[in-house]
N, C-alpha and C positions, 0 to 999 in steps of 0.2 A: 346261946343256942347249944354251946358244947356242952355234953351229957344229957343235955334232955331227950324227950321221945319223938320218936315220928307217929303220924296218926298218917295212915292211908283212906283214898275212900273212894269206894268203886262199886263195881259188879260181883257178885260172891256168886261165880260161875264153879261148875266143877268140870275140868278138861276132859277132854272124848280123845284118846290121843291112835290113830289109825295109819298108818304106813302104806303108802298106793304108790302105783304107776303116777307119768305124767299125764297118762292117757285119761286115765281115771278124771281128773282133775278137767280137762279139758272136755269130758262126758257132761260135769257139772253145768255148762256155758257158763262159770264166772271165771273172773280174772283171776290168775295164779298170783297168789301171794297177798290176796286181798282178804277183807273182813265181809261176809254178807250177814245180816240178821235174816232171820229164818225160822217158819215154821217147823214145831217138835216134828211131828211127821215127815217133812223133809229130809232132820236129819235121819231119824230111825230108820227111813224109805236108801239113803246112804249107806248106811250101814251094814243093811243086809243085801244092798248091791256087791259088796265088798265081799273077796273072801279071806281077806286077812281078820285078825283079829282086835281089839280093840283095848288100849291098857284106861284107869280113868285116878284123877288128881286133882286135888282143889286148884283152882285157878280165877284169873282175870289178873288184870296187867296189873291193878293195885297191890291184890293178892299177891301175886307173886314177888313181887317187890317189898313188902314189909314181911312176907316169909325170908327172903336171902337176908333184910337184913336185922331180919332178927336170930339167926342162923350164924351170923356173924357175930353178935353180942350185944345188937343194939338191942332198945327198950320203943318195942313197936305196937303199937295198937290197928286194929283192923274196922273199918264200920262199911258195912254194906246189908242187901237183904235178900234172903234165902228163904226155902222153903220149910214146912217141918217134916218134911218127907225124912226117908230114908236119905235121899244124898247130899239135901240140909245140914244133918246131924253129921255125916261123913265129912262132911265139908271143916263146918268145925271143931271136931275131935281131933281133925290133920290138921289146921292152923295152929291150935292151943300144942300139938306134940312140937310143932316147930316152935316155941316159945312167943308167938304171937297173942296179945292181950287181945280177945275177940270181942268186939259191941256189934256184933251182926242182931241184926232185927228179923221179925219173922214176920215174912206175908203170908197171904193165902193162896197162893198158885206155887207151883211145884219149883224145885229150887232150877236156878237159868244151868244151861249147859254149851258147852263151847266143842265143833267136833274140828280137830285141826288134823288134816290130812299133809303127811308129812313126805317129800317127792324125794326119789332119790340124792338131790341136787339140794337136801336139807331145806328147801323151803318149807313152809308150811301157807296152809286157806285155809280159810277159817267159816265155818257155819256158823253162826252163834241164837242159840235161841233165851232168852233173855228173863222168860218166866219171874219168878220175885223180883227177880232183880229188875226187870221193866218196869213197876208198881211201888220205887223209891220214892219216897213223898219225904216235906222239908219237915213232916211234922214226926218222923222218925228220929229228926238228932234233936241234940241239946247241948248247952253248954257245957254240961262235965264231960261229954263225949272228946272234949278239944282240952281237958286242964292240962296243963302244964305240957305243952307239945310245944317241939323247937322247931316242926317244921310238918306244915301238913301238906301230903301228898295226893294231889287229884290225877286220878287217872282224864286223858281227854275223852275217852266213852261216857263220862260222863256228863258232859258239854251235850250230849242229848236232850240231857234235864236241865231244863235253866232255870228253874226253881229249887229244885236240889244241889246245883253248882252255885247260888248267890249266896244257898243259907250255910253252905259248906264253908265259903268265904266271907257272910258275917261274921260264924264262931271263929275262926281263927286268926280274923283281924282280933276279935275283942281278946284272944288269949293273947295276942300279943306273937303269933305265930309267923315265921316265915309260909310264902305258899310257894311250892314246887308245882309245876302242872305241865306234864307228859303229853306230847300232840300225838299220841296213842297210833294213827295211821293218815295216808295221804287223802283217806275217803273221812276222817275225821274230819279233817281239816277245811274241804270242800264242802261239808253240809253244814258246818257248826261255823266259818269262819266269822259272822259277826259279833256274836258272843265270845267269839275267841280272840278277835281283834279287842273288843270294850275290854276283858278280862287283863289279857296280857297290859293292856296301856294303863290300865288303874289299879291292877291289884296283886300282879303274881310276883314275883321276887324272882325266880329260879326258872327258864323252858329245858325241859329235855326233848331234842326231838330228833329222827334222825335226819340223812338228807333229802331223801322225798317227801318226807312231811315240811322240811324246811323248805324247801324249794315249790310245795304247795302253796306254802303259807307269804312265805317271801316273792318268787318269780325267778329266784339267784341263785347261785351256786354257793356251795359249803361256806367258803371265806365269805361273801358279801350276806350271805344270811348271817353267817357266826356275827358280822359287826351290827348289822341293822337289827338284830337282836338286843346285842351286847350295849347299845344303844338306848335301849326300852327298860331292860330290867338288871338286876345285881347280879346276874352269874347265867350266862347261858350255855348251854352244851348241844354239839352236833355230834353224834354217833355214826359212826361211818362203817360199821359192820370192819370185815378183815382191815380197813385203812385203819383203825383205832378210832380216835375219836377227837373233837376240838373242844377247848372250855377256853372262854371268854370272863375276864370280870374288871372291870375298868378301862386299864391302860393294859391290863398284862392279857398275854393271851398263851396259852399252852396248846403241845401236838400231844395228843396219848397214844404209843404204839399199841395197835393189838399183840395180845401174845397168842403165837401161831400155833393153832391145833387143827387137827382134822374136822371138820365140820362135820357133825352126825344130822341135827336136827336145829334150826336156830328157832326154835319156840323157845319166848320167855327171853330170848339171849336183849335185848334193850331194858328188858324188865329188871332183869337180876346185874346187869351193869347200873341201872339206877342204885339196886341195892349197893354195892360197895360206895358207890360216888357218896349218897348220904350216908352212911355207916362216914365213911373219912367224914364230910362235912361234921358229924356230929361228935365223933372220937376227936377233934384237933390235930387232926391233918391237914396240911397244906393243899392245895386246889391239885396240882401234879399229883400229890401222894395219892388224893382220892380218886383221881381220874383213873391210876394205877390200880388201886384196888378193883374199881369197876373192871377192872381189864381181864384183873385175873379171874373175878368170879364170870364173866361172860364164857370166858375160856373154857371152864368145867360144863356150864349149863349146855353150850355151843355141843360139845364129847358126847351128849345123854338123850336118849329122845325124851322131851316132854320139858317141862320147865322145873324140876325138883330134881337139885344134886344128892349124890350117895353122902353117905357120914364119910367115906374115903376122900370125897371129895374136896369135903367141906375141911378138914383135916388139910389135906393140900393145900388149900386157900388159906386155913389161919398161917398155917408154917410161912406162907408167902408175905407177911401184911409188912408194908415197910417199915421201917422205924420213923419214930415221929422227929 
């Protein structure tokens, strides 16, 4: 697995990134800090309720994830599907600048779009309207889409499709591939859990999830999720926002401190902690080391609104990488 690539595979969303009141949020009637899928109208009807302005960025939790860690130096590949619009082509112009190897496919409905309203209190909610990326079908991949990949990465959004999640976990058993697969949110978890229960018990290697997805998924708290995971598959991780994080893999079990910054916006901050944790898993880093790396690149994404660190940023980050 050391030096090979990660294949990510998700939703090729492009971010709607908008700064509101709580109050705002609370206008919506949904749950602050939740995912709703949502008609384009909705959002656009959002939008111009607002009178702030709106910044916009490739995204989805995949995306964002094989962007940190290919920003880091890993050898990352993207597959998802988008439109051939205008913010299609935006989409990936910005993945390939990040050094992301793009197989995004092109449907025919306009590229999905994610609008994440960011509360003072750095939370964010999430609109999400899904457009191509709804319309993923198994007959998009193929085997070269998976060669030589050490570890391929499923976002849980994608646990919607359970014919585009099985054939995602055909090719990468057949390459010989580790599967990582991210329980994306607590409402993931509750619509998808039996596909996510068959999945985890037969086929994933690696969960990242943090503790309300764990505790969706489990019924327990941090520790007794971390073992009844740690149980099931080779390496689990619990994300605990400012607590740091837990990683599990056998007998050994590790604490990860967070390192302490201001909290601006925590969009992407689970996503871009994935990034360092595989960037260590794939560099030859120890399970600690990696967990650390995740630490620090959370830290920067956590500083920024929106899920994409500065070059200043990223700069900080390598200067930090531990020694192996």
């Amino acid at each position: 697995m050391i030096g090979k690539k990660v294949v990510g595979v998700g939703a090729a969303l492009v971010d709607m990134l908008l700064e509101e009141s709580d109050q705002f949020v609370i206008n919506t009637g949904e749950p602050k800090g939740g995912m709703t899928l949502s008609e384009l109208h909705r959002i656009e009807s959002l939008l111009k309720n607002s009178s702030a302005g709106h910044k916009i960025a490739p995204g989805g939790s995949a995306c964002n994830t094989l962007v940190g860690f290919s920003k880091l130096g890993g050898k990352g590949s993207f597959i998802g599907v988008c439109g051939s619009d205008d913010l299609g082509h935006f989409f990936e112009s910005k993945i390939k600048e990040a050094g992301v190897q793009s197989l995004l496919k092109r449907g025919d409905q306009s590229t999905g779009r994610v609008l994440s309203i960011i509360t003072p209190d750095a939370q964010r909610t999430m609109f999400t309207h899904l457009g191509a990326a709804g319309n993923f079908h198994s007959h998009f991949l193929n085997a070269e889409d998976f060669a030589h990949a050490g570890i391929v990465y499923i976002e849980g959004y994608l646990l919607f499709n359970e014919e585009v999640t099985r054939k995602v976990i055909h090719f990468a058993k057949a390459a010989g591939a580790k599967i990582a697969l991210d329980l994306a949110s607590f409402q993931v978890v509750q619509a998808c859990r039996g596909l996510m229960e068959d999945i985890i018990e037969n086929s994933v290697d690696i969960i990242l999830a943090n503790e309300d997805e764990a505790k969706a998924f489990t019924g327990l708290n941090e520790e007794d999720s971390l073992k009844m995971f740690g149980d099931i598959v080779d390496i689990s991780v619990i994300k605990l926002g400012p607590k740091g994080a837990l990683i599990k893999k056998g007998g050994d079990r590790f604490k990860i401190d967070a390192k302490a910054v201001k909290a601006i916006d925590t969009t992407g901050a689970g996503d871009l902690w994935a990034s360092g944790f595989l960037y260590g898993l794939v560099s030859g880093y120890d399970l600690h080391q990696a967990g650390k790396i995740g630490a620090v690149v959370a830290s920067e994404v956590v500083s920024v609104v929106g899920a994409h660190i500065s070059d200043e940023g990223w700069n900080r980050i390598l200067k930090e990488l531990p020694q192996k």
